[in-house]
PQR file of N, CA, C, O and H, with PARSE charges and radii, in Angstrom:
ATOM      1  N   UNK A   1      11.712 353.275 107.899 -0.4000 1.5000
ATOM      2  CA  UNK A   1      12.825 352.972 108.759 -0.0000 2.0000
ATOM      3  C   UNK A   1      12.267 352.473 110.095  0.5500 1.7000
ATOM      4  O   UNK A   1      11.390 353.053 110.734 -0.5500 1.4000
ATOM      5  N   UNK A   2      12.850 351.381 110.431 -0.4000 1.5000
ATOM      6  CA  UNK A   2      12.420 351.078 111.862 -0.0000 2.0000
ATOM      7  C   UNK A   2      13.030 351.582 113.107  0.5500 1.7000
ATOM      8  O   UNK A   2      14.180 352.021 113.153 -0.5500 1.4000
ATOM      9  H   UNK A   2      13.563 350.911 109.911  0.4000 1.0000
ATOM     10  N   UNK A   3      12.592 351.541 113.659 -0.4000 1.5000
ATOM     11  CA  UNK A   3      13.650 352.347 115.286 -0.0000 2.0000
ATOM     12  C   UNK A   3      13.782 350.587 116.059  0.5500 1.7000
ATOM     13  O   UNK A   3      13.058 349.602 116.208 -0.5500 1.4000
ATOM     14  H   UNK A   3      11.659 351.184 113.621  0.4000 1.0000
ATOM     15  N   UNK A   4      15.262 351.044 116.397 -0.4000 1.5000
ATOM     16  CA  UNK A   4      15.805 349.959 116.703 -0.0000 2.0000
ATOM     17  C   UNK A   4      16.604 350.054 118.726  0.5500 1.7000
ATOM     18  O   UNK A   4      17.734 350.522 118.867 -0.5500 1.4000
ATOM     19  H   UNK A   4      15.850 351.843 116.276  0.4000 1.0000
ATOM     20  N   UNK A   5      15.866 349.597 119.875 -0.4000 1.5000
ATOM     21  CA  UNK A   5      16.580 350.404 120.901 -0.0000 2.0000
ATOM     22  C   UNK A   5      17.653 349.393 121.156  0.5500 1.7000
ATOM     23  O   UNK A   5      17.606 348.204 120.840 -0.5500 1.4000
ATOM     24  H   UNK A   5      14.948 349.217 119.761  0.4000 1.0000
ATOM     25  N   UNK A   6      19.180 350.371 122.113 -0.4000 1.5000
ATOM     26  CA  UNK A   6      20.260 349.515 122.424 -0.0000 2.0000
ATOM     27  C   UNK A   6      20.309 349.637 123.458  0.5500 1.7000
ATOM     28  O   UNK A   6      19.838 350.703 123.855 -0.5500 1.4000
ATOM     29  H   UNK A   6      19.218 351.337 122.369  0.4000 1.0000
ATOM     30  N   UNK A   7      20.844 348.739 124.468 -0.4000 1.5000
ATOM     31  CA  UNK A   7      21.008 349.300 125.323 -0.0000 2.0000
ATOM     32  C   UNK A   7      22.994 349.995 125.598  0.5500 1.7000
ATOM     33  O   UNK A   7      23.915 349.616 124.875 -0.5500 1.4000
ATOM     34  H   UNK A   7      21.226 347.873 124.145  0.4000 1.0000
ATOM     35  N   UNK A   8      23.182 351.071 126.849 -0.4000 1.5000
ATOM     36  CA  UNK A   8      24.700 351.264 126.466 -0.0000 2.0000
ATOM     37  C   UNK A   8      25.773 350.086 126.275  0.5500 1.7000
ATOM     38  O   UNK A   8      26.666 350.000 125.432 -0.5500 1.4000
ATOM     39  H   UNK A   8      22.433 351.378 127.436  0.4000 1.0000
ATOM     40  N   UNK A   9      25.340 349.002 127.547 -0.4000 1.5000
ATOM     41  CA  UNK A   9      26.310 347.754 127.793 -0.0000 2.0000
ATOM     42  C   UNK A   9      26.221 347.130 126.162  0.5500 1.7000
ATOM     43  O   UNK A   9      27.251 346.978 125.506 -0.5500 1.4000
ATOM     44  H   UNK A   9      24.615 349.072 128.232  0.4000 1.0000
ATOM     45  N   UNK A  10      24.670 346.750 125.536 -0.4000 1.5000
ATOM     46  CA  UNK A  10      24.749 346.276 124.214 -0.0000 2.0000
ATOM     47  C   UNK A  10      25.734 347.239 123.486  0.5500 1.7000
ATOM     48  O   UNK A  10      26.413 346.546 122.728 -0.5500 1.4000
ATOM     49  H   UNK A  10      23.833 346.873 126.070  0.4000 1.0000
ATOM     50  N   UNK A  11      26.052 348.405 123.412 -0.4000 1.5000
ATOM     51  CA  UNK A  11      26.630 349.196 122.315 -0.0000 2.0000
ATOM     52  C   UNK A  11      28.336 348.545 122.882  0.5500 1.7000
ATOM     53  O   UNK A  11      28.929 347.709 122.201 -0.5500 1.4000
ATOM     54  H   UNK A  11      25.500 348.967 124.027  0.4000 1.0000
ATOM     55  N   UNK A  12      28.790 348.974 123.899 -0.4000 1.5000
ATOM     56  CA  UNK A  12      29.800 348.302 124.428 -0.0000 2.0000
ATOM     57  C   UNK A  12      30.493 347.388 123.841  0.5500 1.7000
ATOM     58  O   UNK A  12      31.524 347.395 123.167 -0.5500 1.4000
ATOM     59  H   UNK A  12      28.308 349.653 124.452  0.4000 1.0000
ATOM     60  N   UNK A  13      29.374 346.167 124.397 -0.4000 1.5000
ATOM     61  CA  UNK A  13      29.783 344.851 124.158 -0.0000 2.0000
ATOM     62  C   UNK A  13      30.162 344.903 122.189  0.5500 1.7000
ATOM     63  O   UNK A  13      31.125 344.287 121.734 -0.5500 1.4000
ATOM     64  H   UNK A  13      28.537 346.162 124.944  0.4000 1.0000
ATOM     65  N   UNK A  14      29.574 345.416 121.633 -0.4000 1.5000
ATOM     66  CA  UNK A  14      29.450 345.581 119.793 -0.0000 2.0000
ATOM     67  C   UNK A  14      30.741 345.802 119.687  0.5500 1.7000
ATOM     68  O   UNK A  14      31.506 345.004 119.146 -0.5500 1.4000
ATOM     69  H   UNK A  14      28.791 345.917 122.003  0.4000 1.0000
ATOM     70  N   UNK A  15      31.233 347.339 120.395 -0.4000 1.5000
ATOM     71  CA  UNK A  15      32.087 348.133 119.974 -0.0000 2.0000
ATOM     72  C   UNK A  15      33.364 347.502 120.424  0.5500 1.7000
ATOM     73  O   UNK A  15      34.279 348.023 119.786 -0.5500 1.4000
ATOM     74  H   UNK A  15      30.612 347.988 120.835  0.4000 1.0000
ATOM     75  N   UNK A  16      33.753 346.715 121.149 -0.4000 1.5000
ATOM     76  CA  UNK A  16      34.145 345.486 121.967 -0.0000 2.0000
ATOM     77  C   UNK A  16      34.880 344.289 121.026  0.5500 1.7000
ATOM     78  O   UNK A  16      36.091 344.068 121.030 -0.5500 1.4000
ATOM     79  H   UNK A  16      33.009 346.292 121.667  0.4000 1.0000
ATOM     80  N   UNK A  17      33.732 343.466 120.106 -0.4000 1.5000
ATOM     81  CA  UNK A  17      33.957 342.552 119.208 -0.0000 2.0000
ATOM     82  C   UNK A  17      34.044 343.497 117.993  0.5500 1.7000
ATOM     83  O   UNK A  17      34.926 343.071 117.247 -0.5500 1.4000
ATOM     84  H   UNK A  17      32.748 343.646 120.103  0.4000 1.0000
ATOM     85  N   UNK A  18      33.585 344.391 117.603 -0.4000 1.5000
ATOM     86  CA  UNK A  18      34.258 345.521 116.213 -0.0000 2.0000
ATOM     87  C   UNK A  18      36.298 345.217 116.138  0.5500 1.7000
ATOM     88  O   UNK A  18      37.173 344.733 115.420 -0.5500 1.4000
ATOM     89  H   UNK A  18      32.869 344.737 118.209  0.4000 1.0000
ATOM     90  N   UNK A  19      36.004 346.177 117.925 -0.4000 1.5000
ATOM     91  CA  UNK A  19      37.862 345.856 117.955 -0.0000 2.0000
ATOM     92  C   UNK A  19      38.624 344.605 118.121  0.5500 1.7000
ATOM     93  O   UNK A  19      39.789 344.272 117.904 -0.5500 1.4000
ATOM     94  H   UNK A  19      35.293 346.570 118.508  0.4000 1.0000
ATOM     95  N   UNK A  20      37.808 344.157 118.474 -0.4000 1.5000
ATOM     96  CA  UNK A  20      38.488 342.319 118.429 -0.0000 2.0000
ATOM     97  C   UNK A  20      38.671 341.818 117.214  0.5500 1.7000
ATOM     98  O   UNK A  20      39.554 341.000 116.957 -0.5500 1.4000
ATOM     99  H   UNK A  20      36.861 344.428 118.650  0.4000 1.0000
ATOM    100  N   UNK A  21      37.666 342.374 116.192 -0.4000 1.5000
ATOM    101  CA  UNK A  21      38.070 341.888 114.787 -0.0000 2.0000
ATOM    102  C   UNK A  21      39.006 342.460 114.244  0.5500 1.7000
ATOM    103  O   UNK A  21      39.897 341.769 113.749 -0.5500 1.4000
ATOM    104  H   UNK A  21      36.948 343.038 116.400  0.4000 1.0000
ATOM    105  N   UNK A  22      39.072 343.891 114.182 -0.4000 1.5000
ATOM    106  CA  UNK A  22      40.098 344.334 113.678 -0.0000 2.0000
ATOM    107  C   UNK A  22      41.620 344.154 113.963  0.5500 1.7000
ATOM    108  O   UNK A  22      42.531 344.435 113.184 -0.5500 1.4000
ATOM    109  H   UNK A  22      38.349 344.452 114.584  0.4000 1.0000
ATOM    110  N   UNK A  23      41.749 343.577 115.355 -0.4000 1.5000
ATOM    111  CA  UNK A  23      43.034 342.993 116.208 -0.0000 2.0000
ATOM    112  C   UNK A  23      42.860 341.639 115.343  0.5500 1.7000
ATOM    113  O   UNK A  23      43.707 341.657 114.450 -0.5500 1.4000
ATOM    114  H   UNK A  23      41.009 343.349 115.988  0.4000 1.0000
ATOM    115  N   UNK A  24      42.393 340.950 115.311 -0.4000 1.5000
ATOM    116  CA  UNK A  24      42.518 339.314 114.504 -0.0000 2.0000
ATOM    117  C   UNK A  24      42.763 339.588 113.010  0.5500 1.7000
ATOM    118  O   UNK A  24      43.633 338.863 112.528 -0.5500 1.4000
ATOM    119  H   UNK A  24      41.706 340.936 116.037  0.4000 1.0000
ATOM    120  N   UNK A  25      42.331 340.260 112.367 -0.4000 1.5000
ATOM    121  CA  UNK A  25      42.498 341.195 111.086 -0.0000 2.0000
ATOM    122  C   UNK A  25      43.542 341.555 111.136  0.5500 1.7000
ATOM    123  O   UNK A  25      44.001 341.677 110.000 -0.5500 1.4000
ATOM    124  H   UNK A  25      41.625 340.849 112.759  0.4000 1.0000
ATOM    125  N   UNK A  26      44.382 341.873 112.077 -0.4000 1.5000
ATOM    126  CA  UNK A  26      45.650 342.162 111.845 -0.0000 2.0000
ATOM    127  C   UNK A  26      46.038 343.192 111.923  0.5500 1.7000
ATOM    128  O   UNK A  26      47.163 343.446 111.493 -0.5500 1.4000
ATOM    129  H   UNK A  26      44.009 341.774 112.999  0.4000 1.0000
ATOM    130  N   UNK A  27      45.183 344.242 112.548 -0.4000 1.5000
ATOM    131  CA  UNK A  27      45.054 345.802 112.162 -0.0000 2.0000
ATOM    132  C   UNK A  27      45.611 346.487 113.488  0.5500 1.7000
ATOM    133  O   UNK A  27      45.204 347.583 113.871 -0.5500 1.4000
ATOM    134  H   UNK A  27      44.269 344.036 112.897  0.4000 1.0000
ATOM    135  N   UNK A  28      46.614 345.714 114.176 -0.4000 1.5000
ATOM    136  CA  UNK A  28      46.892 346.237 115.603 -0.0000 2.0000
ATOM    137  C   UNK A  28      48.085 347.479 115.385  0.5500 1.7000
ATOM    138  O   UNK A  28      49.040 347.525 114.609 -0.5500 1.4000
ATOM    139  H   UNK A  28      46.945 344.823 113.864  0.4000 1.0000
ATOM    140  N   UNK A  29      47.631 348.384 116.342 -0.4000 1.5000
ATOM    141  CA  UNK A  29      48.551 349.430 116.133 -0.0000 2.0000
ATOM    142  C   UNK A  29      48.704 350.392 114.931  0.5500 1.7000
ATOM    143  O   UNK A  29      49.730 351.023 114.677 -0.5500 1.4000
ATOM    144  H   UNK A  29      46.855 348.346 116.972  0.4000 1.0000
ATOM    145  N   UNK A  30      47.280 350.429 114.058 -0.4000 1.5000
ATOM    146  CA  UNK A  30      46.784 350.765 112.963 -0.0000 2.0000
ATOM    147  C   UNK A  30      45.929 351.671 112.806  0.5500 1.7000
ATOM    148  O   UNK A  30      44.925 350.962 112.754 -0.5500 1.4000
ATOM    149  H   UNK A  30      46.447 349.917 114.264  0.4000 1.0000
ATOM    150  N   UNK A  31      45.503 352.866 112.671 -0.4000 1.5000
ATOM    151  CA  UNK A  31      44.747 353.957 112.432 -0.0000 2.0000
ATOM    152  C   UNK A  31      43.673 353.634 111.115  0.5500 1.7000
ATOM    153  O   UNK A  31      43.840 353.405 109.917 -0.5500 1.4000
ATOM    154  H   UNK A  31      46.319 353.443 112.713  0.4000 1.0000
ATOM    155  N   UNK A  32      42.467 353.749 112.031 -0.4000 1.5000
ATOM    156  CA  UNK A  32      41.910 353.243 110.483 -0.0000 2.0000
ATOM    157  C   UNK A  32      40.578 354.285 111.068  0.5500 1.7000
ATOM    158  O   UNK A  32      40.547 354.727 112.216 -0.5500 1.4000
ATOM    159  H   UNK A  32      42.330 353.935 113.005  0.4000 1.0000
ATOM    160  N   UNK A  33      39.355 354.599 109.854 -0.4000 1.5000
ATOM    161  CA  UNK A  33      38.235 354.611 110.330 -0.0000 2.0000
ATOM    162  C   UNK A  33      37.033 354.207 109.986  0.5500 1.7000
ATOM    163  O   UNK A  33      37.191 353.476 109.009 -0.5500 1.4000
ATOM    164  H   UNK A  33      39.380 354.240 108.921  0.4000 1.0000
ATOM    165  N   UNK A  34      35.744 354.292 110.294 -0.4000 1.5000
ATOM    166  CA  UNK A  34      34.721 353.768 110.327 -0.0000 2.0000
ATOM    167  C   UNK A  34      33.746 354.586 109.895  0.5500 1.7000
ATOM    168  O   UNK A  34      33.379 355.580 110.521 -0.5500 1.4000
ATOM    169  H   UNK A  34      35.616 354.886 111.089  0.4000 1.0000
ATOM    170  N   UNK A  35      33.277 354.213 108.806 -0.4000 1.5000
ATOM    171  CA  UNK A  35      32.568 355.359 107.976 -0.0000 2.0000
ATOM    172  C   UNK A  35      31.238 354.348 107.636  0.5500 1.7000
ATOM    173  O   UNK A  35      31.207 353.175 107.266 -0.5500 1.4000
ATOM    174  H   UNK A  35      33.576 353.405 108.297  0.4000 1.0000
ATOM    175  N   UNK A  36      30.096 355.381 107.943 -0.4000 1.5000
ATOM    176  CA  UNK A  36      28.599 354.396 107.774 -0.0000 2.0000
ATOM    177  C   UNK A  36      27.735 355.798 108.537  0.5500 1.7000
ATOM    178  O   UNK A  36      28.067 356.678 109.331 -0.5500 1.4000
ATOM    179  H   UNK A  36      30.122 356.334 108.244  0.4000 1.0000
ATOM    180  N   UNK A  37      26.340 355.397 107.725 -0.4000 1.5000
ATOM    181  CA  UNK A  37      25.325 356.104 107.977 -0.0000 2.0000
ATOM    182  C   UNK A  37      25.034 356.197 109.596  0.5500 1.7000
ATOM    183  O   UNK A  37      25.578 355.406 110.367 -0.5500 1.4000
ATOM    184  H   UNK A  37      26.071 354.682 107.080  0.4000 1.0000
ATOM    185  N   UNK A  38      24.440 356.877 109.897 -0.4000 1.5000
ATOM    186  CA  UNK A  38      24.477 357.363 111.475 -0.0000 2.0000
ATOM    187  C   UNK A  38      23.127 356.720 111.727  0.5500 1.7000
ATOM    188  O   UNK A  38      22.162 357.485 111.718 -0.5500 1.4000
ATOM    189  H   UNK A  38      23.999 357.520 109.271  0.4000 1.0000
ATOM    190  N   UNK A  39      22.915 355.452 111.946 -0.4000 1.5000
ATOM    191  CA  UNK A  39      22.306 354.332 112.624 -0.0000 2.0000
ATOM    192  C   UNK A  39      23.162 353.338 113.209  0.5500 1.7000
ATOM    193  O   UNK A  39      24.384 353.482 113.159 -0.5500 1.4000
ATOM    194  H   UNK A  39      23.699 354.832 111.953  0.4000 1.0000
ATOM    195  N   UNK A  40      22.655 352.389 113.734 -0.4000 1.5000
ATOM    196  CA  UNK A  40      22.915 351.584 114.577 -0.0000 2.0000
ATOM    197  C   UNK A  40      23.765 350.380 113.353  0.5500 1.7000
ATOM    198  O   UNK A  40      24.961 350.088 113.344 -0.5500 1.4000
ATOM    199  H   UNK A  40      21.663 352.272 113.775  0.4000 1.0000
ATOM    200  N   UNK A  41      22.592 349.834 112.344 -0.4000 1.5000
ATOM    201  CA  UNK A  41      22.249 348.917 111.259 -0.0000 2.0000
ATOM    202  C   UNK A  41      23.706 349.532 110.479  0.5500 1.7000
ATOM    203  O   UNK A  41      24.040 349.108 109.373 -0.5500 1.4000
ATOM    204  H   UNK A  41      21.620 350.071 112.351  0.4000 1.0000
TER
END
């Protein structure tokens, strides 16, 4: 496994365009969640 560093603003900015997709997706006003191994990748 490689180690991968973020910085916070990088995590931000990610978590940022995540929700922007899911708003263009159509998913506004929608309860959903996000399920994935506890890395970054």
């Amino acid at each position: 496994m490689k180690l991968r560093s973020v910085s916070y603003q990088q995590f931000q900015q990610d978590i940022d365009a995540l929700g922007t997709f899911f708003y263009n997706q159509g998913l506004k006003n929608v309860k959903i969640a996000v399920l994935g191994e506890n890395s970054y990748d």
